[in-house]
C-alpha positions in Angstrom: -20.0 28.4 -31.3 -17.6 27.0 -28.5 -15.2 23.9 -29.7 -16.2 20.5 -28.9 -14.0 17.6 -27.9 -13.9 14.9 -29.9 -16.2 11.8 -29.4 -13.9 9.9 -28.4 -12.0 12.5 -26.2 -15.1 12.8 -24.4 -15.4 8.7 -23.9 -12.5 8.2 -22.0 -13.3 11.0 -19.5 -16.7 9.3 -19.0 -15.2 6.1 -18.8 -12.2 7.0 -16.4 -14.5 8.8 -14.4 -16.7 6.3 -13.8 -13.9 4.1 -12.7 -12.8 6.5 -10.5 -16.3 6.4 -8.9 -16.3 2.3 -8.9 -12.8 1.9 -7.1 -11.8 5.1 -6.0 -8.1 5.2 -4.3 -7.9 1.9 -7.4 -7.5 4.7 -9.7 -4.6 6.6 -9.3 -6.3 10.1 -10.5 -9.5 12.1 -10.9 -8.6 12.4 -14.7 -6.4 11.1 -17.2 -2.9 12.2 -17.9 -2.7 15.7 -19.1 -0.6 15.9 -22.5 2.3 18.0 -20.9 2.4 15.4 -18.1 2.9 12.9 -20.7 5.3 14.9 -22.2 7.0 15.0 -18.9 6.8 11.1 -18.5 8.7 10.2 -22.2 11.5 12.4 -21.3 13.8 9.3 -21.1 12.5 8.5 -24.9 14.6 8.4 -27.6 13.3 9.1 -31.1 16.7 8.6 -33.0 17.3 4.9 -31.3 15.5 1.5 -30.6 14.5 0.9 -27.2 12.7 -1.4 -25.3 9.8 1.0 -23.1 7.1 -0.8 -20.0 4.5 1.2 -18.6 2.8 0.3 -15.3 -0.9 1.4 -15.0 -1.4 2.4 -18.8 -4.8 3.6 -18.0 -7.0 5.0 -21.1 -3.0 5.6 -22.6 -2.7 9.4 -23.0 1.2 8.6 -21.8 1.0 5.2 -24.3 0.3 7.5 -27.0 2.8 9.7 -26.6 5.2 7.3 -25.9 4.3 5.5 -29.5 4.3 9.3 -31.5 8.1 10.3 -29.9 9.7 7.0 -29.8 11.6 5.7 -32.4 10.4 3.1 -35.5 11.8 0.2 -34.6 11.0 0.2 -30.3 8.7 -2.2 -28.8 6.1 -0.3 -26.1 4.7 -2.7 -23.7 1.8 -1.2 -21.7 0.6 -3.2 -18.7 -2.9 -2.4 -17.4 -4.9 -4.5 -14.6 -8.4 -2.9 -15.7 -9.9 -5.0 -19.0 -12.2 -1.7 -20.5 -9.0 0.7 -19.9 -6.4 -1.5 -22.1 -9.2 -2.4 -24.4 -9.8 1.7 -25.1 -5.6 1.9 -25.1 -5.1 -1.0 -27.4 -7.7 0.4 -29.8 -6.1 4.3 -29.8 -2.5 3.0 -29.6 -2.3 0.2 -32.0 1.3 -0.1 -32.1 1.4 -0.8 -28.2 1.6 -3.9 -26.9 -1.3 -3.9 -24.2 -1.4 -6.5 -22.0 -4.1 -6.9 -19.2 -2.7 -8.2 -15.8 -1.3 -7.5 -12.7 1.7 -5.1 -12.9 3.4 -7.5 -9.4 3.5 -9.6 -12.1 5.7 -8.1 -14.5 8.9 -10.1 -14.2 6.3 -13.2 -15.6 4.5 -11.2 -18.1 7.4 -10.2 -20.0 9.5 -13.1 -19.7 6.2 -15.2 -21.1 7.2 -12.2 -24.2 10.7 -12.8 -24.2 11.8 -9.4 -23.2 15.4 -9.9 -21.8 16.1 -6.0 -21.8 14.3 -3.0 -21.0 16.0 0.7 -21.2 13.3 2.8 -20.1 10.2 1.9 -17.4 7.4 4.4 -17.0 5.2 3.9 -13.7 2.0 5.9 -13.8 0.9 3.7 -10.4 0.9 5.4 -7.4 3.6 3.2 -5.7 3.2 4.8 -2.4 -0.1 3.4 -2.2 0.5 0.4 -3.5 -0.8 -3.1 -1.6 2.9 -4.2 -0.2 2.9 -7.5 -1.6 2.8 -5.7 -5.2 5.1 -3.0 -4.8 7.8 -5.8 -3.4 7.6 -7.5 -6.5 7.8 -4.6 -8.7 10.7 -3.2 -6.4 12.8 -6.7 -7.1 11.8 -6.9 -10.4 13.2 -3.5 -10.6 16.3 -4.3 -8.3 17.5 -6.8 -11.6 17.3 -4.1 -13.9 20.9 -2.3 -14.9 21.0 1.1 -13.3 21.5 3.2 -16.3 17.9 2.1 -17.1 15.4 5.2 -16.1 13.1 4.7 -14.0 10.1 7.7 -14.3 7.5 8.2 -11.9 4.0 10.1 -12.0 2.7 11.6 -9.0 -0.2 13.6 -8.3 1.5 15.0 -5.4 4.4 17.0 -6.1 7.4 17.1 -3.8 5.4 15.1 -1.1 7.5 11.7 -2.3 10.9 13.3 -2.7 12.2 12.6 0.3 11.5 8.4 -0.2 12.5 8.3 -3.9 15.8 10.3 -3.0 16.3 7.2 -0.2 15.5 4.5 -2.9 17.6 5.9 -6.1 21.2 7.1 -6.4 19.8 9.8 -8.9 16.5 11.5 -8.6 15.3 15.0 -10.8 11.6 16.1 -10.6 10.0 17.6 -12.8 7.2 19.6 -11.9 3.8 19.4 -13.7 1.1 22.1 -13.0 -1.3 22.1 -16.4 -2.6 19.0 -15.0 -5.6 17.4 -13.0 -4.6 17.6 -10.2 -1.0 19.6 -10.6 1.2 16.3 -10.8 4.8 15.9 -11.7 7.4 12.8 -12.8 10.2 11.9 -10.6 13.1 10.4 -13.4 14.9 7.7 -11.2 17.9 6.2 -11.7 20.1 3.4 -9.5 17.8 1.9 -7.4 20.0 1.0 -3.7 20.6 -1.8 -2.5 18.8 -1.0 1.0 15.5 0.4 -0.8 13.4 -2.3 0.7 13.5 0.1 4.0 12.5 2.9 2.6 9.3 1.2 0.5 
């Protein structure tokens, strides 16, 4: 008999499908993360040493839980997620990650309300192109306070398309391609965010 996925498996492709269908370009993708493009995503993880990891637009958390299998014991993964029902199935599967419902513009309040005065590693599964401006300003200048060893990693569903932009907004930019996924996506690891980005936004 052919394999089935597991119940639950099956649950958060309803449900993130039927998202999709509510608020189309409000979900950044026709399905969830694949597991290589999580893989892809925790590249700037280290399992051998604390570190303090944010993800924007956690979704149903197939990048939240791999971030919580690779990184190390002792790091603190705080996953923001606008949409109540998605961090709800995230905070149930991924039980170690912090996941907080709000508005990822907001992120400079959210975590200072948590007392998080450093972050090493930021994962942004939003599709900041799109992005309404006033929220991808504030995200950008939370950003711009950030030290610039700290990695910034990027999904996109649209490989290449970007590199160009991300190339004018960071010193240091390496892509790496993602094709097992739905659609063929691909992370863009960041680092040094210029001062003149605000042009290129």
């Amino acid at each position: 008999m052919p394999s089935r996925k597991p119940a639950a498996a099956s649950g958060a492709l309803s449900l993130h499908f039927k998202k999709f269908l509510q608020q189309g370009r409000g979900i950044a993708s026709l399905a969830p993360s694949s597991r290589k493009l999580a893989i892809a995503a925790c590249r700037g993880i280290l399992p051998h040493r604390p570190q303090t990891i944010v993800e924007l637009g956690a979704g149903l958390g197939p990048i939240t839980a791999h971030a919580a299998q690779r990184m190390h014991p002792d790091s603190r993964l705080i996953a923001i997620e606008r949409d109540p029902d998605f961090a709800a199935y995230t905070r149930r599967v991924v039980p170690c990650a912090e996941v907080i419902v709000g508005d990822a513009g907001d992120i400079a309040i959210l975590l200072a309300e948590r007392q998080v005065t450093q972050v090493d590693l930021v994962i942004n599964g939003l599709p900041t192109p799109s992005l309404p401006e006033p929220v991808k300003r504030k995200i950008f200048e939370w950003m711009a306070n950030l030290p610039d060893t700290v990695l910034i990693s990027q999904l996109t569903v649209m490989p290449w398309v970007y590199l160009p932009m991300y190339r004018h907004l960071f010193d240091r930019v390496h892509f790496d391609l993602v094709l097992a996924n739905v659609p063929p996506g691909g992370v863009y690891h960041c680092n040094g965010l210029r001062p003149e980005y605000a042009a290129w936004l």
